[in-house]
CHARMM internal coordinates of N, CA and C (Angstrom, degrees):
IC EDIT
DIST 1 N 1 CA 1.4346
DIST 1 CA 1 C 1.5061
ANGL 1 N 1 CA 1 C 110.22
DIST 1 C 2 N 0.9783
ANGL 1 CA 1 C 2 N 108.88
DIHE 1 N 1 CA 1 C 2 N 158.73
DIST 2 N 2 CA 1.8395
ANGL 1 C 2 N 2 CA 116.85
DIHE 1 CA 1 C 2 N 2 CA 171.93
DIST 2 CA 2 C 1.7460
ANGL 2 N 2 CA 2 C 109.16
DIHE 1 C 2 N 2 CA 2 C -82.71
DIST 2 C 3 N 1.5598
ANGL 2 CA 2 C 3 N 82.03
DIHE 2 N 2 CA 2 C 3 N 129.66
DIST 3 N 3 CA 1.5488
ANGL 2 C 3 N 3 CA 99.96
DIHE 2 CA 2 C 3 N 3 CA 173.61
DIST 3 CA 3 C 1.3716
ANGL 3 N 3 CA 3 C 103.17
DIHE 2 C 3 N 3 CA 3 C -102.58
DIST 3 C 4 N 1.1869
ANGL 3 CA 3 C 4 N 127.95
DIHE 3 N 3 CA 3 C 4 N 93.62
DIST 4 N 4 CA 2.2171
ANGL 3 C 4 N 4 CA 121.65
DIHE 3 CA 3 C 4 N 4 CA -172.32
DIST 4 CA 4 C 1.4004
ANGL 4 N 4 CA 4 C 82.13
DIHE 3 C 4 N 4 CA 4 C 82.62
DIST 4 C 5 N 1.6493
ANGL 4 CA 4 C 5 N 86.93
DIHE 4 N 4 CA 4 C 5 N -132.65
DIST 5 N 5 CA 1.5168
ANGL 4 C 5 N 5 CA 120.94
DIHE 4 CA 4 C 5 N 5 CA -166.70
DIST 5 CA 5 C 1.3394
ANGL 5 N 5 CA 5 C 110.97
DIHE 4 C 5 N 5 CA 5 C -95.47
DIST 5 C 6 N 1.9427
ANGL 5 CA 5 C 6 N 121.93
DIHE 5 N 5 CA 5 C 6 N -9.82
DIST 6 N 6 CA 1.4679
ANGL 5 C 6 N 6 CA 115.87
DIHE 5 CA 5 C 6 N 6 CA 153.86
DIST 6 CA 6 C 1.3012
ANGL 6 N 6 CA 6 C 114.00
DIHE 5 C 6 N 6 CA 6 C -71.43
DIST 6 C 7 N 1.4330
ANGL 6 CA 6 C 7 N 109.53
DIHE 6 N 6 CA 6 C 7 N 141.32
DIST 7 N 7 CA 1.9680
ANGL 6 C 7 N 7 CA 125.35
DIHE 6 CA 6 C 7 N 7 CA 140.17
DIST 7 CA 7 C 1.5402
ANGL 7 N 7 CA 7 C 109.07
DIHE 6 C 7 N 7 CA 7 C -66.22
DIST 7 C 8 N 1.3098
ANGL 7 CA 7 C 8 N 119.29
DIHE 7 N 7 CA 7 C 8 N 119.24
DIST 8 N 8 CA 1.6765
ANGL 7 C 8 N 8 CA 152.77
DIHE 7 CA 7 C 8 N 8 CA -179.16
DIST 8 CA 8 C 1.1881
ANGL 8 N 8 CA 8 C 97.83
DIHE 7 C 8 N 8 CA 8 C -76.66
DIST 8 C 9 N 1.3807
ANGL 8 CA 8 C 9 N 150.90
DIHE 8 N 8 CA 8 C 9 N 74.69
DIST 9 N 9 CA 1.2996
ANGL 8 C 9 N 9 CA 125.50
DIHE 8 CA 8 C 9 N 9 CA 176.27
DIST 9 CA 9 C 1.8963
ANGL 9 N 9 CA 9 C 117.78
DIHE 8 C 9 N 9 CA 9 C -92.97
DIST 9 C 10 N 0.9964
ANGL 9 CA 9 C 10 N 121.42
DIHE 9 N 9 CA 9 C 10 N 112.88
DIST 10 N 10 CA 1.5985
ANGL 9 C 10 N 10 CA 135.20
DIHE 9 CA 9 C 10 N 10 CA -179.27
DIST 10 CA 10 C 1.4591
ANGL 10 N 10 CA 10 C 122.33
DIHE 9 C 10 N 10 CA 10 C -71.61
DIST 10 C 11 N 0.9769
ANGL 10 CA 10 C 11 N 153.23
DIHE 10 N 10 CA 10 C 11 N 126.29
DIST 11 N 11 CA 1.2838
ANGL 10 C 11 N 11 CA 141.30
DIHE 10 CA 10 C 11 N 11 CA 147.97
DIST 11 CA 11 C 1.8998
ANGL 11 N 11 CA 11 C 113.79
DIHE 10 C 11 N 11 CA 11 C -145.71
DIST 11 C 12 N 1.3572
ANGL 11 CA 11 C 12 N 122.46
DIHE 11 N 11 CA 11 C 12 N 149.77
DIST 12 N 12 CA 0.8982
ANGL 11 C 12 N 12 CA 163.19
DIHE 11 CA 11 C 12 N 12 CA 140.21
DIST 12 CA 12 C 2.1585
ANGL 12 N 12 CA 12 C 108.46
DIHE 11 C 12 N 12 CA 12 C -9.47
DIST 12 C 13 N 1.1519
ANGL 12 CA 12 C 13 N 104.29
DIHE 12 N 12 CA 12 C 13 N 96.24
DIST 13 N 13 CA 1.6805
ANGL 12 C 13 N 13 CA 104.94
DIHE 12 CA 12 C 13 N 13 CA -175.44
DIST 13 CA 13 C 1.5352
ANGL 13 N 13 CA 13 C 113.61
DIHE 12 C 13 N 13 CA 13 C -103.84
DIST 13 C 14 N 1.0786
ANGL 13 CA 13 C 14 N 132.10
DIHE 13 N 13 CA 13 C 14 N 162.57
DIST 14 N 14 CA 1.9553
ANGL 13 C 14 N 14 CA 140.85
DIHE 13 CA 13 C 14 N 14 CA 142.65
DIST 14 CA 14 C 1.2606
ANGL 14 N 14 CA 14 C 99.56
DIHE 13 C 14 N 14 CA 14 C -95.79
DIST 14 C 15 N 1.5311
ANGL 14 CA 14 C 15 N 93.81
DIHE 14 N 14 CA 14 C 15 N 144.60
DIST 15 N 15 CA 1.5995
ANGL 14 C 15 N 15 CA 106.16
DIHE 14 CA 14 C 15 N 15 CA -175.76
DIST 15 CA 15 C 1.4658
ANGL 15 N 15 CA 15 C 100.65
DIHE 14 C 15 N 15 CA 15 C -74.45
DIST 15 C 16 N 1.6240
ANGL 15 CA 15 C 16 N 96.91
DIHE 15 N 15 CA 15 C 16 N 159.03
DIST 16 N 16 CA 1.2070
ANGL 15 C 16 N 16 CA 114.96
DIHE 15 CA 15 C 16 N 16 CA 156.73
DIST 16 CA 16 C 2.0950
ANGL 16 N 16 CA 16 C 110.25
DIHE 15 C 16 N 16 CA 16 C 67.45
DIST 16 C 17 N 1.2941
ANGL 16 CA 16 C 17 N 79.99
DIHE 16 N 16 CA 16 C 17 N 23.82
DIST 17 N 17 CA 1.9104
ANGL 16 C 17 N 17 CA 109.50
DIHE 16 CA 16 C 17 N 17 CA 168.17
DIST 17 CA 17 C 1.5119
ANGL 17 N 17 CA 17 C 126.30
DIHE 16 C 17 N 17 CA 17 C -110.43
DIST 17 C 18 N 1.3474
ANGL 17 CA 17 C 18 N 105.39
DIHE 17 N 17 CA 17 C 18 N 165.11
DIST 18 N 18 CA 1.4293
ANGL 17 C 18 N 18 CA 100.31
DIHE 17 CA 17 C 18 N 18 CA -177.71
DIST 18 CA 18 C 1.5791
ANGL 18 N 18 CA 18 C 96.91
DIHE 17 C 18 N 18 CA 18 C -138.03
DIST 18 C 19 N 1.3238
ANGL 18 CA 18 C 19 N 107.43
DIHE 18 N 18 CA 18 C 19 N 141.01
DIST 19 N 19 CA 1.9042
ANGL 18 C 19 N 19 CA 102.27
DIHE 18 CA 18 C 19 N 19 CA 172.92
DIST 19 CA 19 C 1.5048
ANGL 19 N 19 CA 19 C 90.58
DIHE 18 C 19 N 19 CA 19 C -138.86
DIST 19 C 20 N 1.6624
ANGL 19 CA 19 C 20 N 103.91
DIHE 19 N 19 CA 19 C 20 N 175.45
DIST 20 N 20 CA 1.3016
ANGL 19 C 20 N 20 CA 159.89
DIHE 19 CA 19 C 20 N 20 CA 170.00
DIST 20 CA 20 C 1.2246
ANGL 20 N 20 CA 20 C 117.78
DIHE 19 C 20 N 20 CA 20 C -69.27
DIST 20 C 21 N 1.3624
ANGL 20 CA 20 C 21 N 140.85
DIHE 20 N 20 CA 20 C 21 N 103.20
DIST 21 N 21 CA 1.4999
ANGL 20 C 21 N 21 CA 117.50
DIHE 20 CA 20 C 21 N 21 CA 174.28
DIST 21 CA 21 C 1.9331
ANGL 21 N 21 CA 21 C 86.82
DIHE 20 C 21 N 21 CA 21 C -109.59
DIST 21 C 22 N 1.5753
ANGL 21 CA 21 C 22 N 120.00
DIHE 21 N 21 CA 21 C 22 N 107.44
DIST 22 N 22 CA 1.6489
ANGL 21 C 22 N 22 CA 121.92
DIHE 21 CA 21 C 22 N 22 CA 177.02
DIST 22 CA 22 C 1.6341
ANGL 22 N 22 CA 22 C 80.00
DIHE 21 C 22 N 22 CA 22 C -107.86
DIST 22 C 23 N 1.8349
ANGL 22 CA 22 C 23 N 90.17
DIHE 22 N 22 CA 22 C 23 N 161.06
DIST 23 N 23 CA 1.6831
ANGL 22 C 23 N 23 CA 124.63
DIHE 22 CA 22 C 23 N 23 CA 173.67
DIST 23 CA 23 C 1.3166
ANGL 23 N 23 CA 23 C 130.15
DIHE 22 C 23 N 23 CA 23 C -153.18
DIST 23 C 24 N 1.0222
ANGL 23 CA 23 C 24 N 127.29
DIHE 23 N 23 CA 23 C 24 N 113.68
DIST 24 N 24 CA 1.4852
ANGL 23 C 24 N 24 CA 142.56
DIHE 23 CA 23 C 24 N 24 CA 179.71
DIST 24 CA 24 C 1.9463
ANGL 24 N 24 CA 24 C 115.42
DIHE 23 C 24 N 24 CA 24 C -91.71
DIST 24 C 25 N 1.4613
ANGL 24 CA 24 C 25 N 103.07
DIHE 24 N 24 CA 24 C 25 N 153.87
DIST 25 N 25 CA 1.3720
ANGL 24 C 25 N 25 CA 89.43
DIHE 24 CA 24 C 25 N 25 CA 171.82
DIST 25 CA 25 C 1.7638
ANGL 25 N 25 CA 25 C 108.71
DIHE 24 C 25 N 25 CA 25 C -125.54
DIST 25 C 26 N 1.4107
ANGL 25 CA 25 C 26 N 99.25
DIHE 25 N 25 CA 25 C 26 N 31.73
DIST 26 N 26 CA 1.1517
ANGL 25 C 26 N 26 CA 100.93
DIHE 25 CA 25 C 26 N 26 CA -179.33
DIST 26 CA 26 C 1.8197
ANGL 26 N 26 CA 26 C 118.16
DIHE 25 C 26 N 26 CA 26 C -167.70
DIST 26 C 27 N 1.3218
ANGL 26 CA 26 C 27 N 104.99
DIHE 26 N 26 CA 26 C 27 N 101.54
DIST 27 N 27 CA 1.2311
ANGL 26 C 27 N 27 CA 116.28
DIHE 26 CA 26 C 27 N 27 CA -161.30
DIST 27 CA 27 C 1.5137
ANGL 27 N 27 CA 27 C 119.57
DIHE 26 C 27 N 27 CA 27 C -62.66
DIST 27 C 28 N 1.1528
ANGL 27 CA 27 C 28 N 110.98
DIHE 27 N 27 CA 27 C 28 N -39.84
DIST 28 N 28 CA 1.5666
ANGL 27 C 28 N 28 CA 128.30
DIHE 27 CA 27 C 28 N 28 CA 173.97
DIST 28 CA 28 C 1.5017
ANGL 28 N 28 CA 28 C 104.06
DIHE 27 C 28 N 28 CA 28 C -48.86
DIST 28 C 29 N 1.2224
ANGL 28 CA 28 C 29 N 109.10
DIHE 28 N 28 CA 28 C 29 N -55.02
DIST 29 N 29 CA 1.9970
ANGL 28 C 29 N 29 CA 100.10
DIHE 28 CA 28 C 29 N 29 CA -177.41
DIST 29 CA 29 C 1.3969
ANGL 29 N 29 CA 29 C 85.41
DIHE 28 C 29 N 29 CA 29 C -136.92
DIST 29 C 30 N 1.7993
ANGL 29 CA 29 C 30 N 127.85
DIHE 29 N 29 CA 29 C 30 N 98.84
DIST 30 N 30 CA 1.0799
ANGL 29 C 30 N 30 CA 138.00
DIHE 29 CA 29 C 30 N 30 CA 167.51
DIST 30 CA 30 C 1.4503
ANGL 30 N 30 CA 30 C 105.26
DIHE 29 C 30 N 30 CA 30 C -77.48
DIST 30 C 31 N 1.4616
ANGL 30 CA 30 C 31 N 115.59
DIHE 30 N 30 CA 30 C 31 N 135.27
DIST 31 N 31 CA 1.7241
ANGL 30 C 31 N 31 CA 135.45
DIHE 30 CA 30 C 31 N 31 CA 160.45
DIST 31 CA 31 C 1.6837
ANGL 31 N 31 CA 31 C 92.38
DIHE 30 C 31 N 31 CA 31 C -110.82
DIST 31 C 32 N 1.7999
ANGL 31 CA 31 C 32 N 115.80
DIHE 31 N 31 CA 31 C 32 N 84.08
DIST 32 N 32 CA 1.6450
ANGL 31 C 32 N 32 CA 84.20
DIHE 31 CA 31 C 32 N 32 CA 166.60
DIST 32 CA 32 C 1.7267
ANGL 32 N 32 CA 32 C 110.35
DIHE 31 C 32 N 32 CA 32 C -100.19
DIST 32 C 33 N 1.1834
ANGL 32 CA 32 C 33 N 89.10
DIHE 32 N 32 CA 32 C 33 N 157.48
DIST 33 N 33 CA 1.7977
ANGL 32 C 33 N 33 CA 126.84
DIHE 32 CA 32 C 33 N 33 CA -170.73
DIST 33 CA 33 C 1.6716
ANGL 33 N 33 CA 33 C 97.99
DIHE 32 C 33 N 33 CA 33 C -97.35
DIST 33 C 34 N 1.0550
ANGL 33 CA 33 C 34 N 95.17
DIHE 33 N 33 CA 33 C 34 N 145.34
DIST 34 N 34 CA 1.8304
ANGL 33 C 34 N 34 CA 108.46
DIHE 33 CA 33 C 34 N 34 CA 168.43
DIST 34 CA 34 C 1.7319
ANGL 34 N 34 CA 34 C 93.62
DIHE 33 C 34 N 34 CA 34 C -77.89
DIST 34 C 35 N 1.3246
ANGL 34 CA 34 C 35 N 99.05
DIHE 34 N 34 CA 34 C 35 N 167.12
DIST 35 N 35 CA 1.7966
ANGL 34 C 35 N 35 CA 116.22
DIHE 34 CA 34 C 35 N 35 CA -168.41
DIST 35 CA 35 C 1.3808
ANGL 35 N 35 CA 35 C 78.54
DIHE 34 C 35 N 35 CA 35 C -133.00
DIST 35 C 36 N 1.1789
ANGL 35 CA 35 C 36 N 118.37
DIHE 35 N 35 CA 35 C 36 N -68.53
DIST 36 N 36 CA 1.8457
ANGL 35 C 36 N 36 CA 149.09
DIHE 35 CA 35 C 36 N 36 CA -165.49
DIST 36 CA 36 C 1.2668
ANGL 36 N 36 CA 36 C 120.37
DIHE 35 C 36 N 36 CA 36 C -105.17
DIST 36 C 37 N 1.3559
ANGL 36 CA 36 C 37 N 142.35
DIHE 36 N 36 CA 36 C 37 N 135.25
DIST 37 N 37 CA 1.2311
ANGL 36 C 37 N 37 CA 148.12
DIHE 36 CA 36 C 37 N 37 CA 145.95
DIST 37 CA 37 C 1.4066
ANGL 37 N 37 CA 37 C 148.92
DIHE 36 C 37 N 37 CA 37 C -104.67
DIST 37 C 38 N 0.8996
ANGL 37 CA 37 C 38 N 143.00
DIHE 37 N 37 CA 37 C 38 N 103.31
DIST 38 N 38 CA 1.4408
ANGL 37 C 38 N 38 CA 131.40
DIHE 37 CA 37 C 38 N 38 CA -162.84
DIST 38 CA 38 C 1.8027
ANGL 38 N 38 CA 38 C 109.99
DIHE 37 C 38 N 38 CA 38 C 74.38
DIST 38 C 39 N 1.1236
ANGL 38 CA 38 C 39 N 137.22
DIHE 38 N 38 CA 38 C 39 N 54.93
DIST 39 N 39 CA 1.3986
ANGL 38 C 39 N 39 CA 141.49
DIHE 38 CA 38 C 39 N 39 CA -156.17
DIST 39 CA 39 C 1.8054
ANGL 39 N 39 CA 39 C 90.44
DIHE 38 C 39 N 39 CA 39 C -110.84
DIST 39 C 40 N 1.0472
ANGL 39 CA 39 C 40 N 119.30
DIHE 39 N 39 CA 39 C 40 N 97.47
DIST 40 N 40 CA 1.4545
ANGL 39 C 40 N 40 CA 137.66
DIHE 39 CA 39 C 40 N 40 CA -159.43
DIST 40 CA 40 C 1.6603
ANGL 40 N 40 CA 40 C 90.95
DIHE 39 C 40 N 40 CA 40 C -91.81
DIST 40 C 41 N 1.5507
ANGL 40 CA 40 C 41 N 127.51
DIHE 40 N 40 CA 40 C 41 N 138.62
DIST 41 N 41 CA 1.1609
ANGL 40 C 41 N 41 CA 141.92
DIHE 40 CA 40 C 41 N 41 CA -154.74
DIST 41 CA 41 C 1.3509
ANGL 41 N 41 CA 41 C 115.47
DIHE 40 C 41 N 41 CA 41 C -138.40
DIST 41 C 42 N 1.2059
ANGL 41 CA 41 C 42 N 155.82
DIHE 41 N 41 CA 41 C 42 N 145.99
DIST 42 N 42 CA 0.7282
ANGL 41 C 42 N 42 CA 144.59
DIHE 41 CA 41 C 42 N 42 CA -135.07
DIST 42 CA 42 C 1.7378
ANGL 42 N 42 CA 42 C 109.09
DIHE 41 C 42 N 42 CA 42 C -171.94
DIST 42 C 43 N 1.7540
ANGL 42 CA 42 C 43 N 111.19
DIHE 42 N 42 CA 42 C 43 N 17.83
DIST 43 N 43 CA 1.0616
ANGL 42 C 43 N 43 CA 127.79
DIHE 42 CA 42 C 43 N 43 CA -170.60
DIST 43 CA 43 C 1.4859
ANGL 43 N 43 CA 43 C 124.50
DIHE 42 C 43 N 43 CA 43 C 76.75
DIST 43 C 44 N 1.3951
ANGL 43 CA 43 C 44 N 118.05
DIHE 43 N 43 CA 43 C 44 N 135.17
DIST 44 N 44 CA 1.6324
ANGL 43 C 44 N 44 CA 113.37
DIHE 43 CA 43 C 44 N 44 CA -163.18
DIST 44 CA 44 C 1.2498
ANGL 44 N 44 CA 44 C 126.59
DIHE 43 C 44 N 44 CA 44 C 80.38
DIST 44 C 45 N 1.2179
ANGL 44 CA 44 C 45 N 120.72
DIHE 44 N 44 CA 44 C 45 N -142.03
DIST 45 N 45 CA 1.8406
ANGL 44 C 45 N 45 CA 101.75
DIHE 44 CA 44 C 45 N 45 CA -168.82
DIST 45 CA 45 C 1.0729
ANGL 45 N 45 CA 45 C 105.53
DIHE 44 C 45 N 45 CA 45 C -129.16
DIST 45 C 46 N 1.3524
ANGL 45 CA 45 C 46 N 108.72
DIHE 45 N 45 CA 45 C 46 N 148.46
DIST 46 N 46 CA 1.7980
ANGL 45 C 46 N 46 CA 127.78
DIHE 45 CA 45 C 46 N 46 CA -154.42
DIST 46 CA 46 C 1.7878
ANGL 46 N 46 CA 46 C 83.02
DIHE 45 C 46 N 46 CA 46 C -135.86
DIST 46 C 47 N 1.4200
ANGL 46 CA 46 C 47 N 105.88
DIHE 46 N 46 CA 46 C 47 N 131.59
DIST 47 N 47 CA 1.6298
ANGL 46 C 47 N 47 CA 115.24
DIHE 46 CA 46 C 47 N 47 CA 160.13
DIST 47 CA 47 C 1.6226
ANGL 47 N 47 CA 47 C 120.49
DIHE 46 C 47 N 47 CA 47 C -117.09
DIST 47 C 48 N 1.0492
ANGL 47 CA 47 C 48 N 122.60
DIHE 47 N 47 CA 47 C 48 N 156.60
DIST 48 N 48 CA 1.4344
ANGL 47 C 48 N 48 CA 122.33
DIHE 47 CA 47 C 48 N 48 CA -157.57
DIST 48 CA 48 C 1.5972
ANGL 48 N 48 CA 48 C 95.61
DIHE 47 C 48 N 48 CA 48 C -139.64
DIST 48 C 49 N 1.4748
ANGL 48 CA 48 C 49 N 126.83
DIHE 48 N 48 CA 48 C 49 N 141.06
DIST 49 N 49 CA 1.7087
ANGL 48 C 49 N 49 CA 120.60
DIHE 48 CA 48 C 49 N 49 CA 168.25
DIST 49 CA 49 C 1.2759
ANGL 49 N 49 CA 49 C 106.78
DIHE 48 C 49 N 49 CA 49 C -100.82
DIST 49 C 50 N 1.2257
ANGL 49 CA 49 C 50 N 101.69
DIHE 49 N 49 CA 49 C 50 N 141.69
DIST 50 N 50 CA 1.6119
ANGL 49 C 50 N 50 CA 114.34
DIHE 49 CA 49 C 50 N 50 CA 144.51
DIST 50 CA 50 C 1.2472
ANGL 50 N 50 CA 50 C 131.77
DIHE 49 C 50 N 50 CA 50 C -102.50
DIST 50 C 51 N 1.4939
ANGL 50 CA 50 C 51 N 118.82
DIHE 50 N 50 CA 50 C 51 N 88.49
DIST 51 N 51 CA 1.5484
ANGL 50 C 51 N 51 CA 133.95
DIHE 50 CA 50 C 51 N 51 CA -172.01
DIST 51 CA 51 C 1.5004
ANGL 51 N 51 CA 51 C 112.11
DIHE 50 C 51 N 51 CA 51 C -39.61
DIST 51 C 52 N 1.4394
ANGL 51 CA 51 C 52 N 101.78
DIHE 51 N 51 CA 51 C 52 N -30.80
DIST 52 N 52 CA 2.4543
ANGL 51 C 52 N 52 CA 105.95
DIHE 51 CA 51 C 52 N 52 CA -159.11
DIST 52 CA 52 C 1.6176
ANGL 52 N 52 CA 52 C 85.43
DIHE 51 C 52 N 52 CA 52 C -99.35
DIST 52 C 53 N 1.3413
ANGL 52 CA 52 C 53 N 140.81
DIHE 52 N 52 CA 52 C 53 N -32.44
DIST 53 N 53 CA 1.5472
ANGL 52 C 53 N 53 CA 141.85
DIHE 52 CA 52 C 53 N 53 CA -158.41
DIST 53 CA 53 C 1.6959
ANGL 53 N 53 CA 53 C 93.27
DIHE 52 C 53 N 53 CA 53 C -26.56
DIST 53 C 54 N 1.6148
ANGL 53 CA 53 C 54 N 109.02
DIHE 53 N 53 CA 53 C 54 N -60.73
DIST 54 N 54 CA 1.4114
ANGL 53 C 54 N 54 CA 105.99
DIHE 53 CA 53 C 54 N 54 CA -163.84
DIST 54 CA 54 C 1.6163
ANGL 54 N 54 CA 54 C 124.11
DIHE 53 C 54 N 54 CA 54 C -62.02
DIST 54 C 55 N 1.0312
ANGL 54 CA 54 C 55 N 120.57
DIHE 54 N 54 CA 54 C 55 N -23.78
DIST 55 N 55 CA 1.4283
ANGL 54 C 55 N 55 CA 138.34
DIHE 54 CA 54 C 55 N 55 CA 157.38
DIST 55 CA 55 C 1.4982
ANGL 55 N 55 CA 55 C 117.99
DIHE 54 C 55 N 55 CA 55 C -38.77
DIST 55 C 56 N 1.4122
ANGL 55 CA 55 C 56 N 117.70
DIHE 55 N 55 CA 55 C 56 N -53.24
DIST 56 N 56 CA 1.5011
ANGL 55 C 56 N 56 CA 138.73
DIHE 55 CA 55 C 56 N 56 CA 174.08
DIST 56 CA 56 C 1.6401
ANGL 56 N 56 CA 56 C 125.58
DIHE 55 C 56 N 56 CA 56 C -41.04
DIST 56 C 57 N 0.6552
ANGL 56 CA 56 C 57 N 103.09
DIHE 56 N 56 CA 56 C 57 N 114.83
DIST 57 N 57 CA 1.7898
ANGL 56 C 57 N 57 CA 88.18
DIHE 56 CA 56 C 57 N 57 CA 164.52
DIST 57 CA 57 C 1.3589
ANGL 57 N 57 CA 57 C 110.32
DIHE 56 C 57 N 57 CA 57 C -82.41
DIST 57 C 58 N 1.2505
ANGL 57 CA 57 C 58 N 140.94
DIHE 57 N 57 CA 57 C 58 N -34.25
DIST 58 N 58 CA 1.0327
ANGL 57 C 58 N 58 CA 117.24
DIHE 57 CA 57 C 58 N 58 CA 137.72
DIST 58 CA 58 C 1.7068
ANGL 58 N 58 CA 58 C 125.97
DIHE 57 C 58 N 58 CA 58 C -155.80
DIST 58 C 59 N 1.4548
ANGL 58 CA 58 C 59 N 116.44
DIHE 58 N 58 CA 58 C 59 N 160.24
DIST 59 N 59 CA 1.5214
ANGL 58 C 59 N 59 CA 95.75
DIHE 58 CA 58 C 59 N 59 CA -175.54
DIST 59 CA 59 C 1.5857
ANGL 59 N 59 CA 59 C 111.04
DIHE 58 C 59 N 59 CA 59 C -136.49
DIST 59 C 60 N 1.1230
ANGL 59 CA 59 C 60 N 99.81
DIHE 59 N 59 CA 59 C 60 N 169.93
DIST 60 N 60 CA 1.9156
ANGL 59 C 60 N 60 CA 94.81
DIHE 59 CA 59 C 60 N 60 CA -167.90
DIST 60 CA 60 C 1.7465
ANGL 60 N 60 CA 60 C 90.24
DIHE 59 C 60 N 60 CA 60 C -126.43
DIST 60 C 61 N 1.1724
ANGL 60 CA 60 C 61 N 111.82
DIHE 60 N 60 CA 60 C 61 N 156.49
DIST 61 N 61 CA 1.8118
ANGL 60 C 61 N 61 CA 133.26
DIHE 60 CA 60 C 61 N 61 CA -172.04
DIST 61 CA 61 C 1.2986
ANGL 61 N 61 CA 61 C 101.20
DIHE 60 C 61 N 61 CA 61 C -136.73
DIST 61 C 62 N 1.6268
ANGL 61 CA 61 C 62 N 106.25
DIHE 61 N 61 CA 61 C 62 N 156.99
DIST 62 N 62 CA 1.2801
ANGL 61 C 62 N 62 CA 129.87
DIHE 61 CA 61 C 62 N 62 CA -179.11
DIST 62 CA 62 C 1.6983
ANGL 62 N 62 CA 62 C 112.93
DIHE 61 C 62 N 62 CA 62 C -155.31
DIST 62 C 63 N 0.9659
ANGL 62 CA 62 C 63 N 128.01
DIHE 62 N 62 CA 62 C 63 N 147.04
DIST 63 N 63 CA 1.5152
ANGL 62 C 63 N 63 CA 127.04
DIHE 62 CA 62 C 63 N 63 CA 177.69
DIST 63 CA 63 C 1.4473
ANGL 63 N 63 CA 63 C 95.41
DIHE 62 C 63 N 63 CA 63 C -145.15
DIST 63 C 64 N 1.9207
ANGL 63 CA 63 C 64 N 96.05
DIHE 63 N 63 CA 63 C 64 N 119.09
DIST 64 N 64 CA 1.0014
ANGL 63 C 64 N 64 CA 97.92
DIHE 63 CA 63 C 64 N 64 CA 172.34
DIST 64 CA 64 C 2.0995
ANGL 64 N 64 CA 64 C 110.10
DIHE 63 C 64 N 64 CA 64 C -119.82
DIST 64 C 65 N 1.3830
ANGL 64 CA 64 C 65 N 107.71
DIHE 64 N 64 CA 64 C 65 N 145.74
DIST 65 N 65 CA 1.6434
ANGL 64 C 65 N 65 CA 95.16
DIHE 64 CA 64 C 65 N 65 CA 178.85
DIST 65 CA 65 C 1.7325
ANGL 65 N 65 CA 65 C 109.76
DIHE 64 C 65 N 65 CA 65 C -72.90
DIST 65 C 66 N 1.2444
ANGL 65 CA 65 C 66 N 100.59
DIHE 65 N 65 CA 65 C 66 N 141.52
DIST 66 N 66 CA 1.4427
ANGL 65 C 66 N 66 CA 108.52
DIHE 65 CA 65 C 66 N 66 CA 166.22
DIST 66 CA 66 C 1.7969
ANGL 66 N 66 CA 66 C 120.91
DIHE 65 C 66 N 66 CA 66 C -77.29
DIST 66 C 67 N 1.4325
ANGL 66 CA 66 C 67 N 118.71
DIHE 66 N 66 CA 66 C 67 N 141.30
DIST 67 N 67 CA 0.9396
ANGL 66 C 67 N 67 CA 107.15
DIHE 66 CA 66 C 67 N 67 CA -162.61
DIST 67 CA 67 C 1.9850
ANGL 67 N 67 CA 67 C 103.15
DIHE 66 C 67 N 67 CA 67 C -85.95
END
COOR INIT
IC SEED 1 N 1 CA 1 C
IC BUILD
């Protein structure tokens, strides 16, 4: 959800992990971009912003864990 003019994005971690929060604004021929890097977890839920989200018409997310 939007916090102001950031997108709040939430998700669900395993401890002692690290993920990816990438974003595209276009699903048909996705270029995704990192948002986040190395976002170290610690079990339970970790949220991350996206400051530009509101700018967008629209954007799509992915979180992927790092190995």
């Amino acid at each position: 959800g939007f916090a102001g003019a950031n997108l709040q994005l939430v998700f669900t971690t395993a401890s002692n992990q690290l993920y990816r929060v990438e974003m595209t604004d276009d699903l048909a021929n996705p270029h995704w971009t990192p948002l986040t890097n190395n976002v170290v977890a610690v079990g339970g839920v970790v949220s991350v912003i996206d400051p530009n989200a509101s700018g967008q018409p629209r954007r799509f997310y992915r979180v992927r864990q790092l190995p």
